[in-house]
N, C-alpha and C positions, 0 to 999 in steps of 0.2 A: 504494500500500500504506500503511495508518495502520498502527502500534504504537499498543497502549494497553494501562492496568496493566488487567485482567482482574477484571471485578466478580463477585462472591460466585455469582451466579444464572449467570455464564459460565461457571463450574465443569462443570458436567457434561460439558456441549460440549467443554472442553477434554481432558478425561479422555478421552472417547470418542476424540479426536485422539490424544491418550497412546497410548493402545492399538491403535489399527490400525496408528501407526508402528513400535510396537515387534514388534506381531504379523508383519507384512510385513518390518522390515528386522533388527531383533535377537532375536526366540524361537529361529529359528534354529541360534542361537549358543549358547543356554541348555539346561541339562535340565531335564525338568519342575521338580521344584527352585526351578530358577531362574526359569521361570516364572512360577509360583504365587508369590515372594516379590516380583515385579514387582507380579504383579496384586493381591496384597493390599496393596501400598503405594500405588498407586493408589487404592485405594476413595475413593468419596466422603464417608466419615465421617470418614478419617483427614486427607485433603485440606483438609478442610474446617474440622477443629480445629489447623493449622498453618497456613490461612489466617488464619484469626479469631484466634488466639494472636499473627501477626504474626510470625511466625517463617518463614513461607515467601512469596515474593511473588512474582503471576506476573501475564504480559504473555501477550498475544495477537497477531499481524502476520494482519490483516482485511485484503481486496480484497472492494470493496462491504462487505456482511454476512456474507462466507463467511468463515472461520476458517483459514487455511493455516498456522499453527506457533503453539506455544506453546513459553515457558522460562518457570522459575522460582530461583531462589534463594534461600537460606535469611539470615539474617541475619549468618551466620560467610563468608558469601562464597563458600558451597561450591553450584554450579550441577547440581540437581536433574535439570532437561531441558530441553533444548534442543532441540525434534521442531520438524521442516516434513513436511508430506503427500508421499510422493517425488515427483507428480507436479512441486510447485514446489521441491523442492530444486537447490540451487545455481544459483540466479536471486536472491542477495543475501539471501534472508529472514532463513536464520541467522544473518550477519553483522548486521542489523538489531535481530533482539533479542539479540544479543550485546553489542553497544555501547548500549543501552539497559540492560541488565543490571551493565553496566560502569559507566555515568555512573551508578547508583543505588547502586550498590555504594559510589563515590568518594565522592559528592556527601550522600548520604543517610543510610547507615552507616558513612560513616568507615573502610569497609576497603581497602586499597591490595591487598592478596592475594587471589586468587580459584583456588578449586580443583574439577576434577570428577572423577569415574570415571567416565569413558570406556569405553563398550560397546568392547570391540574393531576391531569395525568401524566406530567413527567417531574414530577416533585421528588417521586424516589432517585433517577436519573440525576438530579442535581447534586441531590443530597450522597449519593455516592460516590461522587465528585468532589465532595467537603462543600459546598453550598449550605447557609444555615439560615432559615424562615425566619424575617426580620416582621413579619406582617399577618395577619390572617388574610383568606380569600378573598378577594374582592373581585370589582365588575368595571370596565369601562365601555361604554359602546357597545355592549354586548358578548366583551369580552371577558373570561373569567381568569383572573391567573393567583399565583401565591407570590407576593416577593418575597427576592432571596438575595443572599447576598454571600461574598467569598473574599475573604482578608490571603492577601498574597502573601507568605512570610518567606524571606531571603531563602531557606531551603529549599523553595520551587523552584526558583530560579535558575536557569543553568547558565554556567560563564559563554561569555559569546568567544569564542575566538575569531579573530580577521583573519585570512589569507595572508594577508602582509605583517601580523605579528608574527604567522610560524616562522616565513623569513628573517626576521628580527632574531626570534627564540634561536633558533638553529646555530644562528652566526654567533650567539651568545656565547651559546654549546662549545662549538667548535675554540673560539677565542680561549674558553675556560680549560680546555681540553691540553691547548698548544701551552698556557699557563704554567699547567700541570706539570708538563713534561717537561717543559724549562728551567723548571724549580727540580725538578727531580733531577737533570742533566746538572744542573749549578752541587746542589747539594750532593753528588755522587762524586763529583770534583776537589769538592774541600775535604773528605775524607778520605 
């Protein structure tokens, strides 16, 4: 399985994924209402002026070229959607771009807090994730969710390495290596 950040022209595809999971595991749960306030926030105009705005950012988790989950994020740390296809749910995808959502969140935007509203039905999902219920259930538009919320602590975090620091590292290496040997050739000399 690759994660990768989700390019402009992946949008549709992912949208399309938006919607058959919501259709299949959360409309359900929704009144028309809530529905209709799903699917027009989905659209791809709106999508797409919070992509390019840089206010929402979203990943993909590909086997081969096929599409099994998207999440996205907003720049305040508050996690938009988190879908896998159910076929592939809980075989680790969510988890995958959960912590890719996490390391960008830390590493990228400097937020340590991250918050969702949780469809009802994936409460447990969060919370297996360390998400912790900051709210009882409520309702907007017809929408039902629970907020939740996720304190980032330095041990999520993974160190980023650059490409250009291994070159850095390396030539350390090396320097400390010749060091070595030069103190040992000196000191080998005086006695």
């Amino acid at each position: 399985m690759r994660i990768c950040m989700l390019k402009q022209e992946e949008l549709p595809k992912a949208i399309q994924l938006l919607w058959e999971v919501f259709a299949e595991c959360t409309a359900p749960l929704y009144s028309p209402q809530g529905v209709e306030e799903f699917r027009s926030f989905i659209e791809i105009e709106h999508i797409s002026k919070l992509y390019n705005q840089k206010q929402m950012f979203f990943w993909g988790a590909f086997e081969n070229d096929e599409l099994l989950g998207v999440s996205a994020v907003s720049t305040s740390g508050h996690i938009s959607f988190l879908d896998v296809r159910p076929a592939h749910q809980n075989q680790g995808i969510e988890n995958g771009l959960f912590q890719t959502m996490q390391q960008f969140c830390a590493q990228k935007l400097g937020n340590m807090r991250m918050n969702v509203r949780s469809a009802p039905n994936a409460v447990i999902k969060y919370q297996s994730l360390g998400f912790q219920i900051s709210a009882d259930e409520q309702q907007q538009n017809g929408v039902r969710y629970v907020p939740m919320e996720y304190i980032i602590q330095a041990a999520d975090i993974k160190a980023e390495i650059k490409k250009s620091h291994i070159g850095l590292i390396g030539g350390i290496i090396v320097a400390l290596v010749i060091m070595a040997i030069f103190v040992v050739v000196i000191l080998s000399r005086a006695v």
